[in-house]
DSSP file (Angstrom, degrees, kcal/mol; ACC not computed):
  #  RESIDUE AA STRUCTURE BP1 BP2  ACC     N-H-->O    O-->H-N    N-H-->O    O-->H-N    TCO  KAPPA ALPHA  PHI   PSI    X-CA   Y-CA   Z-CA
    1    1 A X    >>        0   0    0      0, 0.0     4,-1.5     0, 0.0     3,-1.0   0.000 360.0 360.0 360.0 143.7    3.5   -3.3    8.2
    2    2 A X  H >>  +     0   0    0      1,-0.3     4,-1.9     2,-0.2     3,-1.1   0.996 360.0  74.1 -67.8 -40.8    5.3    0.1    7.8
    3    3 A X  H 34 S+     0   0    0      1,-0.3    -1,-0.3     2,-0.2     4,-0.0   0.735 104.4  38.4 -23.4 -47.6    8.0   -1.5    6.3
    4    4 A X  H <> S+     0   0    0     -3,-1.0     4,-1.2     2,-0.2     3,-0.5   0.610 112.7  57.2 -74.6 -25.5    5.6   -1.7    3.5
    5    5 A X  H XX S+     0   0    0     -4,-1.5     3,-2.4    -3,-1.1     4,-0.6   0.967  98.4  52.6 -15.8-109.0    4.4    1.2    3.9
    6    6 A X  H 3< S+     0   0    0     -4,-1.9     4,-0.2     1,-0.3    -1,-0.2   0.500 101.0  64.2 -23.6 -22.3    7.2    3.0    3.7
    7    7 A X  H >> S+     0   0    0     -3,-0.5     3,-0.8    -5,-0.3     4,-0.8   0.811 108.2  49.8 -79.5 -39.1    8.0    1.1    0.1
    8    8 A X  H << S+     0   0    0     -3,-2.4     3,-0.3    -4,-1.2    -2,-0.2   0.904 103.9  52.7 -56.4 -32.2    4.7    3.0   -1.0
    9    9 A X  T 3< S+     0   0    0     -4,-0.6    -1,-0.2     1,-0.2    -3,-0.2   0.551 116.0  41.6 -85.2 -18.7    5.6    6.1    0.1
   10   10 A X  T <4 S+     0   0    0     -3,-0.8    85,-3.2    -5,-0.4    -1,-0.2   0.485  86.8 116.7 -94.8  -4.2    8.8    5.8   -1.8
   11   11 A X  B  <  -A   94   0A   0     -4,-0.8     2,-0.2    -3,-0.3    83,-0.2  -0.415  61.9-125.8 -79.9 141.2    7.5    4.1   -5.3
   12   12 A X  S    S+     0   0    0     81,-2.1    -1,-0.1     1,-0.2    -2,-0.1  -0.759  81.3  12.7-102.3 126.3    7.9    5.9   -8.4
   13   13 A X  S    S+     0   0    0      1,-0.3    -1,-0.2    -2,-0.2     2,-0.1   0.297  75.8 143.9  72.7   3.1    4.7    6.5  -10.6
   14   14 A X        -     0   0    0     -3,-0.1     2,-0.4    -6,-0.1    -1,-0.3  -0.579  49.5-124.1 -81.6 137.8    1.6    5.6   -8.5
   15   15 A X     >  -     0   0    0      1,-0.1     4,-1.6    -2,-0.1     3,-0.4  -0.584  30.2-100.7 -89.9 171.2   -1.2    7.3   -8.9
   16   16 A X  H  > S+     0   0    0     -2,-0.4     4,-1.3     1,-0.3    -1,-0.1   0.786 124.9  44.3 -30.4 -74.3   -2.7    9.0   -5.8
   17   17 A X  H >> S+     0   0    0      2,-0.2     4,-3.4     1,-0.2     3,-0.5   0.835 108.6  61.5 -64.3 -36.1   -5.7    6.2   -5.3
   18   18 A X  H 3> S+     0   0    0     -3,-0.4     4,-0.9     1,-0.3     5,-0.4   0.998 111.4  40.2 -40.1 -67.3   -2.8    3.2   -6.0
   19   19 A X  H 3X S+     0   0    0     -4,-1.6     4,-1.2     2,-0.2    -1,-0.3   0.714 114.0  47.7 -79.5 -10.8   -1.1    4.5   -3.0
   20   20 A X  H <X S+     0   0    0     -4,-1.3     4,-1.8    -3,-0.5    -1,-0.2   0.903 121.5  42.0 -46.5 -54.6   -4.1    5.2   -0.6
   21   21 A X  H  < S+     0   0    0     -4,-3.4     4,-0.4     1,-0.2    -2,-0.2   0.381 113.2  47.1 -88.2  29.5   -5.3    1.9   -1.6
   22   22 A X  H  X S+     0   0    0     -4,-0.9     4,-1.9    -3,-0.2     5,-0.3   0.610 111.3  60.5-119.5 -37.2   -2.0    0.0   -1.5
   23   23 A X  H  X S+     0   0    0     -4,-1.2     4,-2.6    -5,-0.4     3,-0.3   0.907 106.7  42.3 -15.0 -60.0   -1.5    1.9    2.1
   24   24 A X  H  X S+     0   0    0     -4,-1.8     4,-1.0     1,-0.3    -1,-0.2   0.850 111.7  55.2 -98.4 -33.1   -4.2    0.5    3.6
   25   25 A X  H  4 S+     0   0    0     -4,-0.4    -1,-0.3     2,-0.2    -2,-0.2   0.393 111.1  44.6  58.9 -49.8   -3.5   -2.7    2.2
   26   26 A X  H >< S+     0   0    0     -4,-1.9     3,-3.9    -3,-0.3    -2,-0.2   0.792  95.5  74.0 -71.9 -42.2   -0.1   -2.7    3.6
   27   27 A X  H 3< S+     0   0    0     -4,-2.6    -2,-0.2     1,-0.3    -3,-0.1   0.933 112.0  26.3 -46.8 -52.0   -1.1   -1.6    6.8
   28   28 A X  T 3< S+     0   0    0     -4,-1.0     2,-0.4   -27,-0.1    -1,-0.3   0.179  92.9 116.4-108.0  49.8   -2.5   -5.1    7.5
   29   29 A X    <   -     0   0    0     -3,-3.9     6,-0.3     6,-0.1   -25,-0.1  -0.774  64.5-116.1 -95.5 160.0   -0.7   -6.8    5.5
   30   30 A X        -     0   0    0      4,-2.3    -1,-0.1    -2,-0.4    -2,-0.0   0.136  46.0 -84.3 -82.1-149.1    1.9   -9.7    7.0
   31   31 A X  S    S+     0   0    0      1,-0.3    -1,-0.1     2,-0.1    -2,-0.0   0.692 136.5  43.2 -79.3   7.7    6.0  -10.0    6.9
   32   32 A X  S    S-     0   0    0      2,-0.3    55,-0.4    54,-0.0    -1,-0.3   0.707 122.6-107.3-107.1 -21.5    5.1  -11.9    2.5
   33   33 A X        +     0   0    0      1,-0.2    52,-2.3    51,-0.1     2,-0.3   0.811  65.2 159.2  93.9  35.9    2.4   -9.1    1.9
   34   34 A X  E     -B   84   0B   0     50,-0.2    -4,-2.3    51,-0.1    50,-0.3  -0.724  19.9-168.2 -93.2 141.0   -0.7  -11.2    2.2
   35   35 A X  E     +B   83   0B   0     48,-2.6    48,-3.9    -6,-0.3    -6,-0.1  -0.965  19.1 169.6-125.1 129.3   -3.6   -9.2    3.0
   36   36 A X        +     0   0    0     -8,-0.3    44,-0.1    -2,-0.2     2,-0.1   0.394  36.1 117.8-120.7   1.9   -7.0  -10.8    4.2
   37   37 A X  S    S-     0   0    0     -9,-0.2    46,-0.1   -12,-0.1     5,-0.1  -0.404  75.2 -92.3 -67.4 141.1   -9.4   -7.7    5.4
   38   38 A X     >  -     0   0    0      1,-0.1     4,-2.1    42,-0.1     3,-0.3  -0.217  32.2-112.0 -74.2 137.4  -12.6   -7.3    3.4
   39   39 A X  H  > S+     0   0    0      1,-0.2     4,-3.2     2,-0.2    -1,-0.1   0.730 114.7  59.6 -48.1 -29.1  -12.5   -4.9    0.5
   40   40 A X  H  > S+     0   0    0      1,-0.2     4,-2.5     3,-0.2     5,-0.3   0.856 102.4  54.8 -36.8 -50.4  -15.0   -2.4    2.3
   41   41 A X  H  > S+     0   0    0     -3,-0.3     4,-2.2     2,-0.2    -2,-0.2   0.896 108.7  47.3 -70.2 -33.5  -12.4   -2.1    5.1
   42   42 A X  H  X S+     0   0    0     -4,-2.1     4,-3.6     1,-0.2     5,-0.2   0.991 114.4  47.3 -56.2 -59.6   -9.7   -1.1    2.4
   43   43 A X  H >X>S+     0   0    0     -4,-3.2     5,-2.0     2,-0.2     4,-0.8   0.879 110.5  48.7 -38.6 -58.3  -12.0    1.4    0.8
   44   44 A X  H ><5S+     0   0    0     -4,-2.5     3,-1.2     1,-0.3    -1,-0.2   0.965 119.4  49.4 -73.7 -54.1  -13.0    3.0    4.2
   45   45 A X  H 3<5S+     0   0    0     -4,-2.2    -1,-0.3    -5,-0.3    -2,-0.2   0.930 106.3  44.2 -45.9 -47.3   -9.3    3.0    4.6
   46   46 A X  H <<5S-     0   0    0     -4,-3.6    -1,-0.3    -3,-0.6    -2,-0.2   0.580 117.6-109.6 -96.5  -2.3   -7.9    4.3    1.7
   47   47 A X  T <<5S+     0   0    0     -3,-1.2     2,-0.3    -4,-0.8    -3,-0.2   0.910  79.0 137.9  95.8  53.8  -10.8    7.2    2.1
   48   48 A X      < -     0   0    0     -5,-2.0    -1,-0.3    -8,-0.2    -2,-0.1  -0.985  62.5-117.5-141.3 128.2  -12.3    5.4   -1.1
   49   49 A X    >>  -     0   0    0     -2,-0.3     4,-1.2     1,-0.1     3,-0.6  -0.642  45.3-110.5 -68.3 147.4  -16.2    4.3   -2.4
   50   50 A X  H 3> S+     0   0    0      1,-0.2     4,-1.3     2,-0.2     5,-0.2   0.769 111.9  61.4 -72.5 -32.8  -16.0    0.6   -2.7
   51   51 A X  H 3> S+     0   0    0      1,-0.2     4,-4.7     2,-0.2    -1,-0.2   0.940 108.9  41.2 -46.6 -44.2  -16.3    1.2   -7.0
   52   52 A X  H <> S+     0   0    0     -3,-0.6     4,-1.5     1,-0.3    -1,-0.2   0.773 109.3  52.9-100.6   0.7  -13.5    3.0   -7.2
   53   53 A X  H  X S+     0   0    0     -4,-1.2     4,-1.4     2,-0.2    -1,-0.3   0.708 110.6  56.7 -86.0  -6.7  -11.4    1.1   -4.9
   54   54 A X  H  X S+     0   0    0     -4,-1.3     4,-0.6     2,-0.2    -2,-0.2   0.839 105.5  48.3 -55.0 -56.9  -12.5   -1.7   -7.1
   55   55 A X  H  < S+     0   0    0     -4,-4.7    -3,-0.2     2,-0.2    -2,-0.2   0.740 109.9  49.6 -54.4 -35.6  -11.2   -0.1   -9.9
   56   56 A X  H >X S+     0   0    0     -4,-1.5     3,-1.9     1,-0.2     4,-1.2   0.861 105.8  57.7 -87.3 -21.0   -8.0    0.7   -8.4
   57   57 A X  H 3X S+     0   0    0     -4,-1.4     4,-0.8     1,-0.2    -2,-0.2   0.703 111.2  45.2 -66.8 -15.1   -7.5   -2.9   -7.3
   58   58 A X  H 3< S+     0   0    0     -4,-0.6    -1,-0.2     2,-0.1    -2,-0.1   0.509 107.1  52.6 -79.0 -11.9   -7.8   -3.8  -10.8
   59   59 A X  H <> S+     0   0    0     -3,-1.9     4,-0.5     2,-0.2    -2,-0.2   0.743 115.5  46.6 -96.0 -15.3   -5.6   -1.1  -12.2
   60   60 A X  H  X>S+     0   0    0     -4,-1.2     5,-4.0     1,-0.2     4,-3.1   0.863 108.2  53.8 -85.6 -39.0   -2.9   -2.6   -9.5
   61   61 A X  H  <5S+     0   0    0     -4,-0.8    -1,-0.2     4,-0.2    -2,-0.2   0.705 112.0  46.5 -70.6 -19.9   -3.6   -6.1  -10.5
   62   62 A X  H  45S+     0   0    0      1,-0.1    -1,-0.2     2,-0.1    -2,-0.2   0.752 108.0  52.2 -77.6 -21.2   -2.8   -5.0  -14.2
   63   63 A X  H  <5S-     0   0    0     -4,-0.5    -2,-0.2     3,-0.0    -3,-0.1   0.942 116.9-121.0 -86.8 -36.9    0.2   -3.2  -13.2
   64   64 A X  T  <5S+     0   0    0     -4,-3.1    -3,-0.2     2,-0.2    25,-0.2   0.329  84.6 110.1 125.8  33.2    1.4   -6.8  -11.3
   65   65 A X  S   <S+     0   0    0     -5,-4.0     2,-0.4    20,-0.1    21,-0.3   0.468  77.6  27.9-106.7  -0.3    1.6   -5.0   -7.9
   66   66 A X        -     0   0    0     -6,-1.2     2,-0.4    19,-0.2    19,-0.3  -0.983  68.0-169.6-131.7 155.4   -1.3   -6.5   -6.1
   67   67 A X  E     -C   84   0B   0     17,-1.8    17,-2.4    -2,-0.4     2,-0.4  -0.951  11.1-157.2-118.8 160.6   -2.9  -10.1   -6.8
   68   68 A X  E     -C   83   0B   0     -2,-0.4     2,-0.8    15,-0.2    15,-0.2  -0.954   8.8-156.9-149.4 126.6   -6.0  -11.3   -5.4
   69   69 A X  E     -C   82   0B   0     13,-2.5    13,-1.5    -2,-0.4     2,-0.1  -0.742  16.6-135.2 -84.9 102.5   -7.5  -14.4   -4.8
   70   70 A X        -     0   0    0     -2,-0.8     2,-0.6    11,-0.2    10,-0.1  -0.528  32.3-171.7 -80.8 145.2  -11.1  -15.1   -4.4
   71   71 A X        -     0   0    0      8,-0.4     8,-3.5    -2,-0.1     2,-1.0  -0.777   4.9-172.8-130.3 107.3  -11.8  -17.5   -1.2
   72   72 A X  B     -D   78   0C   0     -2,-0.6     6,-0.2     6,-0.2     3,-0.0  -0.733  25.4-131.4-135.0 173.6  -14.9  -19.6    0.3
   73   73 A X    >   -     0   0    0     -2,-1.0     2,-4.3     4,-1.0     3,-2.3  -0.072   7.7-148.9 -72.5   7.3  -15.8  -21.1    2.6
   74   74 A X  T 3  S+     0   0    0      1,-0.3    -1,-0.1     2,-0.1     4,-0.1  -0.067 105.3  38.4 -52.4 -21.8  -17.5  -24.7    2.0
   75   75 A X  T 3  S+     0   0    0     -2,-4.3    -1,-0.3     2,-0.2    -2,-0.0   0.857 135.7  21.0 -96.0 -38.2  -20.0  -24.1    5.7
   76   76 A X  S <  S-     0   0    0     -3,-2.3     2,-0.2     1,-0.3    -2,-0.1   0.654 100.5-128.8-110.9  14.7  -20.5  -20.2    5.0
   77   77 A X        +     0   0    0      0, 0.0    -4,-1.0     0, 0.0    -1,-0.3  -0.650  67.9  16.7  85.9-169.5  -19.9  -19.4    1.5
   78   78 A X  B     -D   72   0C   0     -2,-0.2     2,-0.3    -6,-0.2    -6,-0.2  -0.052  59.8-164.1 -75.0 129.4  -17.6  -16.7    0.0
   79   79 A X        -     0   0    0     -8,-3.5    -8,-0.4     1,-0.1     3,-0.1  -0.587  39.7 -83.1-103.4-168.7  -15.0  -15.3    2.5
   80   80 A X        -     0   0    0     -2,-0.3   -42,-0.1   -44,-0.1    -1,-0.1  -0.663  62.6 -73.8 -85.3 154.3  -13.3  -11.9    1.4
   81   81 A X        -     0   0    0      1,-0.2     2,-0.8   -11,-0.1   -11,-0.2  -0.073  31.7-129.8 -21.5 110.4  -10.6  -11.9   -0.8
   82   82 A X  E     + C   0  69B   0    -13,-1.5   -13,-2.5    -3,-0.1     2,-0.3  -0.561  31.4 179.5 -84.4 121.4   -7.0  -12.8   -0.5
   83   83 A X  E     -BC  35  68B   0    -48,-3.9   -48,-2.6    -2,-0.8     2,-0.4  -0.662  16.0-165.4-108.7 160.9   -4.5  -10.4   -1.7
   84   84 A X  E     -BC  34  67B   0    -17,-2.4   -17,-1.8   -50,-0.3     2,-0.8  -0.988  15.3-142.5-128.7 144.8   -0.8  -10.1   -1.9
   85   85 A X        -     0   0    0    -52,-2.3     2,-2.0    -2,-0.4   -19,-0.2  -0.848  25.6-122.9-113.9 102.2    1.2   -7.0   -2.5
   86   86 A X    >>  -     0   0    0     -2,-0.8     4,-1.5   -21,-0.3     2,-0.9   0.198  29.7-177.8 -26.4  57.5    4.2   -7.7   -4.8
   87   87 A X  T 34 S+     0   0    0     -2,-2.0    -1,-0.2   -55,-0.4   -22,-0.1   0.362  82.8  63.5 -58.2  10.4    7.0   -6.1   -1.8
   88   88 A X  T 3> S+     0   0    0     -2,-0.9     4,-0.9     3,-0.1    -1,-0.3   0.765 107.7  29.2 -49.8 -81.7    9.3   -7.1   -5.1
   89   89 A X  T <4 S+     0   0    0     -3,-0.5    -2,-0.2     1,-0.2     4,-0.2   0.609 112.8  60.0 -76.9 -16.9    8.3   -5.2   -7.3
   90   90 A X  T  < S+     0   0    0     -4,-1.5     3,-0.4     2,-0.2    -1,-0.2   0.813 111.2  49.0 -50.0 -50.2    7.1   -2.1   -5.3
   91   91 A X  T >4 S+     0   0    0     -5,-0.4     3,-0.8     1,-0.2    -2,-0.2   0.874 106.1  58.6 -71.3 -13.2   10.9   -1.9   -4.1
   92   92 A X  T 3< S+     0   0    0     -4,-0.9    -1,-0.2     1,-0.3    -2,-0.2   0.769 104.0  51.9 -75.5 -31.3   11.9   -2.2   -7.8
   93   93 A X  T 3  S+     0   0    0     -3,-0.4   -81,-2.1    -4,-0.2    -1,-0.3  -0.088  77.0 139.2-101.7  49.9    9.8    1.0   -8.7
   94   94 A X  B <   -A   11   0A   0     -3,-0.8   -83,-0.3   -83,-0.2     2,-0.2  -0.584  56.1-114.4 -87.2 166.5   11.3    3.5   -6.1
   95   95 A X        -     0   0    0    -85,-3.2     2,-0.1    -2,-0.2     3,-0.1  -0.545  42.3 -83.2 -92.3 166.3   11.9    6.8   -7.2
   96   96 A X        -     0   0    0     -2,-0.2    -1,-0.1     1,-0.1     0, 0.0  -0.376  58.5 -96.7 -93.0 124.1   15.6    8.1   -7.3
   97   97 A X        -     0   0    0     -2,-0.1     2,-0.2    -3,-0.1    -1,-0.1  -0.350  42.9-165.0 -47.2 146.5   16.9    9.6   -3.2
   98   98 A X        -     0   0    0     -3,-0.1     2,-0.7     3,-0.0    -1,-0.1  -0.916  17.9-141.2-103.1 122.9   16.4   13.4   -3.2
   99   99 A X        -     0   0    0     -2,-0.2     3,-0.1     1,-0.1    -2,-0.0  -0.785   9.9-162.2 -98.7 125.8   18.0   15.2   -0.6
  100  100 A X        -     0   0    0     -2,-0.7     2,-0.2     1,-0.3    -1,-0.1   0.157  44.6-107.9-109.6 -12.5   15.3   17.8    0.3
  101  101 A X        -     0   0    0      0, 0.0    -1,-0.3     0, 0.0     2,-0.1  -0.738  62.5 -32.9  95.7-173.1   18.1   20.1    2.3
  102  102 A X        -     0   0    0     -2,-0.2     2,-0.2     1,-0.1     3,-0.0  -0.189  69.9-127.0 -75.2 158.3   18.3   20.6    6.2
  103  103 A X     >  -     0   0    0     -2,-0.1     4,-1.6     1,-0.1    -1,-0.1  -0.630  27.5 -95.4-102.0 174.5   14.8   20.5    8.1
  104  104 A X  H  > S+     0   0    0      2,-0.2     4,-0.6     1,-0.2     5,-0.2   0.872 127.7  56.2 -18.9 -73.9   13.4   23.2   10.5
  105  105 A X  H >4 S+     0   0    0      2,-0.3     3,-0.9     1,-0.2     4,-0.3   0.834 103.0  51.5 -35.2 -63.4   14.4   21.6   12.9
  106  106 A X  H >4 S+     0   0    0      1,-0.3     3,-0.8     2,-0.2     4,-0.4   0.896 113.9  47.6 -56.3 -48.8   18.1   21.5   11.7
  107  107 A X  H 3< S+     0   0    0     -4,-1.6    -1,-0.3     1,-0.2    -2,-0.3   0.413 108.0  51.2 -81.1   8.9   18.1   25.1   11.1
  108  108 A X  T << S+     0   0    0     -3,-0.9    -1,-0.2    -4,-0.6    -2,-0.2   0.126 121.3  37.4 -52.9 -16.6   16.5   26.2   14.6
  109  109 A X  S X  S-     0   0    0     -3,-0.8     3,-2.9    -4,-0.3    -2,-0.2   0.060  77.8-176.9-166.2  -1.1   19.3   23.9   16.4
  110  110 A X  T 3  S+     0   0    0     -4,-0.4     3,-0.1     1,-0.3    -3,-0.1   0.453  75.9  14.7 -11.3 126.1   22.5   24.4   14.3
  111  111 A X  T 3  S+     0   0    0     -5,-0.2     2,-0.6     1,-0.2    -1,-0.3   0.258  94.4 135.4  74.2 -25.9   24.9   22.1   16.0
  112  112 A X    <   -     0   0    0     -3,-2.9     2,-0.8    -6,-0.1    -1,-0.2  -0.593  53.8-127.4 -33.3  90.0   22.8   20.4   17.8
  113  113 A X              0   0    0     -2,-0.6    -1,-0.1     1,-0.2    -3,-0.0  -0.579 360.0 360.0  -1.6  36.2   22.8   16.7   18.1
  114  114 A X              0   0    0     -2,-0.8    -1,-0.2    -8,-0.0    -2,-0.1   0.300 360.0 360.0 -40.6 360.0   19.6   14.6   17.3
């Protein structure tokens, strides 16, 4: 959801692969932050080999910003993981507003109305 999104993109201390894979992570997750898409698909997402998106879903699950569930099936066996992303505690770590100045845009268009 962007909504969630948009709390990574503001969160204070993540390192680069935390927030690729917690991106892609958000992107399908629903309105609680449950995510059920196969770790491969995160990796491919988050522009990550499945080790070391392993590794950051473990560094996330230490930090308490992801949890993950393992899941089967009883007719087919194991189904992929369920994860949640802690939309709590993500909004808890945002980093402190900077205002960044006027855009381009704003200086190109002086008076101008967006």
């Amino acid at each position: 959801m962007i909504q969630h999104m948009r709390l990574v993109f503001q969160a204070d201390n993540l390192s680069v692969s935390e927030g690729a894979f917690l991106m892609a992570c958000c992107q399908h997750a629903d309105a609680r932050g449950y995510v059920s898409e196969p770790l491969q698909l995160l990796a491919d997402e988050a522009h990550m080999l499945l080790p070391a998106a392993q590794d950051t879903e473990q560094q996330l699950i230490q930090r308490g910003l992801l949890l993950s569930a393992v899941r089967t099936d009883p007719a087919n066996g194991q189904l992929s993981d369920l994860r949640r992303v802690d939309l709590s505690l993500l909004a808890d770590i945002q980093r402190t507003y900077i205002d960044y100045g006027p855009t381009d845009a704003e200086s190109f268009a002086p008076g101008v109305s967006w």
